[in-house]
C-alpha angles and dihedrals in degrees: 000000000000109000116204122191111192119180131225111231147216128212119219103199133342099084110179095351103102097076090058086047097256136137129288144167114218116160126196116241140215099253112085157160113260119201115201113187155118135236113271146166095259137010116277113170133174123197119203089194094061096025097229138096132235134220135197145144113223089249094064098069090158127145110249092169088238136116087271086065094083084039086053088043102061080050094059105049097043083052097048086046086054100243110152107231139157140211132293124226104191145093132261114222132137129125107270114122125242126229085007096120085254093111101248094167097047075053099048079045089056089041099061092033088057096053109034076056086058099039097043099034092239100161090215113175121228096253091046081056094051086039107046089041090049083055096046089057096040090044113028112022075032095224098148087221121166127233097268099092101051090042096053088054108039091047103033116134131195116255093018154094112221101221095198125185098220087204105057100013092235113156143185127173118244116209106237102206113256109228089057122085126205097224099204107212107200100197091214089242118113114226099245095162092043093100098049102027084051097042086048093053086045087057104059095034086057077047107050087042083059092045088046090047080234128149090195136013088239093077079057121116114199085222083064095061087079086080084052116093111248098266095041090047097045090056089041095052095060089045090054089051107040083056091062096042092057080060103052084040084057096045090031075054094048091055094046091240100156084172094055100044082049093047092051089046094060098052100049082054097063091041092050083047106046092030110036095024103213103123121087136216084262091056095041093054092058098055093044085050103046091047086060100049093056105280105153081216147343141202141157112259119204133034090312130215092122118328114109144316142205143249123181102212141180093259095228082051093043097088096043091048094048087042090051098036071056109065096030090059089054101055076055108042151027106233139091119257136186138171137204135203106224133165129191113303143192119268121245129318 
């Protein structure tokens, strides 16, 4: 039997950046999707979290709008890349959440890249992993992510922020001190807007770097975003500058300087919030909350519109601060809330 462990993952700071070929910090995090299988003529999965289980022969690679779908996907792009590969027998369980912002399908991806690559021989790099299951989600199950998922969790690494450049693919790992926890906050919403409203935001970010004459928004000046329509330069404009704070997080990181990192947090929350509107009032609360309760900063992480958000806490003080964010969420709103405690984690494995 082959046992794969793939994390969830956070990102620190890049929201929204990696789709105009800008920075970001994800880290990988120790709640993941584990894959327990053997090798077998044709695909049979059972899922814990949805009770059922798929079906499918590797000649029958078709969308069916269900969970097998990312499963499928990995199929069909080592196929189209001419890999020779077989079937899985096994079950998919683990304690990651599902539909929490945490990136539980580019971790089921990972999952079932990672061992179709043991089980096959396949020899996959790293990098082809995070690739060919970033084209499985843009092509097959048809989400238009970008690569910081997959690369969060096929290079995470324990103890450490993966400050990656989306453009070139250069990487470097980032030590996350280790007496302060990242408490995760999932708001209980899905994120039901998240496709349009992101594809809508995509959209204008692919079109202001045309109108800039632009390849990344890297090679962006804020002073520049005066040629850009009001809208256009509005959502720009929080792009531009949540590129420059991931480089002041990684050097704020390298000094050791928590205060800072949580400083800068909290500010890229409220101009995500106010100039690419894709938090929510939940999200918001949290971060209002958190901040009060001793967080040293808080944003949301994902695409936002519900999902989750972040806190950076004292890790004796982690547990106290989610309890009481808590209990505070639910005198406000319905739904049903959780947190975790996580901390960096290895990729995939």
């Amino acid at each position: 039997m082959i046992r794969v462990e793939s994390p969830g993952r956070v990102n620190l700071i890049g929201e929204h950046t990696d789709y105009t070929f800008g920075y970001v910090m994800p880290m990988a995090i120790n709640l993941y999707t584990i894959l327990e299988g053997e090798k077998a003529e044709v695909v049979t999965l059972y899922s814990e979290h949805f009770r059922e289980e798929k079906f499918f022969s590797l000649d029958q690679l078709y969308k069916e709008n269900t969970w097998i779908d990312y499963v499928k996907g990995v199929y069909w792009v080592l196929k189209s890349e001419g890999y020779n590969i077989g079937g899985i027998k096994g079950k998919i369980l683990g304690n990651l959440p599902i539909g929490a912002g945490l990136s539980s399908s580019a971790s089921l991806e990972l999952a079932v890249m990672a061992f179709l690559d043991k089980a096959y021989s396949l020899n996959l790099s790293r990098l082809e992993m995070a690739l060919f299951a970033k084209k499985a989600e843009n092509e097959f199950v048809g989400v238009p992510c970008g690569i910081l998922d997959q690369f969060a969790i096929a290079f995470g690494k324990k103890g450490h922020a993966i400050f990656l450049d989306t453009d070139t693919l250069s990487y470097g790992y980032i030590p996350f001190p280790s007496d302060v926890s990242v408490l995760v906050f999932y708001t209980g919403v899905k994120r039901e807007l998240a496709s349009s409203a992101y594809a809508e935001r995509r959209k204008i970010a692919e079109e202001s770097l045309r109108f800039l004459g632009k390849r990344t928004s890297k090679d962006v000046d804020e002073s520049e975003l005066i040629k850009l329509p009001s809208l256009y330069r509005k959502f720009f404009g929080y792009i531009v500058r949540e590129n420059r704070r991931v480089l002041e997080v990684r050097d704020a990181l390298k000094n050791g300087n928590i205060e800072e990192v949580g400083e800068i947090l909290t500010r890229a929350h409220w101009d995500i919030a106010r100039n690419y509107g894709v938090s929510s009032e939940e999200l918001d609360f949290f971060v209002r909350k958190a901040r009060e309760l001793g967080a040293y900063g808080a944003r949301l992480t994902g695409a936002g519109f519900g999902g989750s958000a972040i806190a950076l806490v004292d890790k004796e003080k982690a547990e106290e601060v989610g309890k009481a964010v808590l209990e505070e969420y639910g005198k406000k709103f319905p739904w049903k809330a959780k947190y975790f405690i996580v901390e960096p984690s290895d990729g995939v494995g």
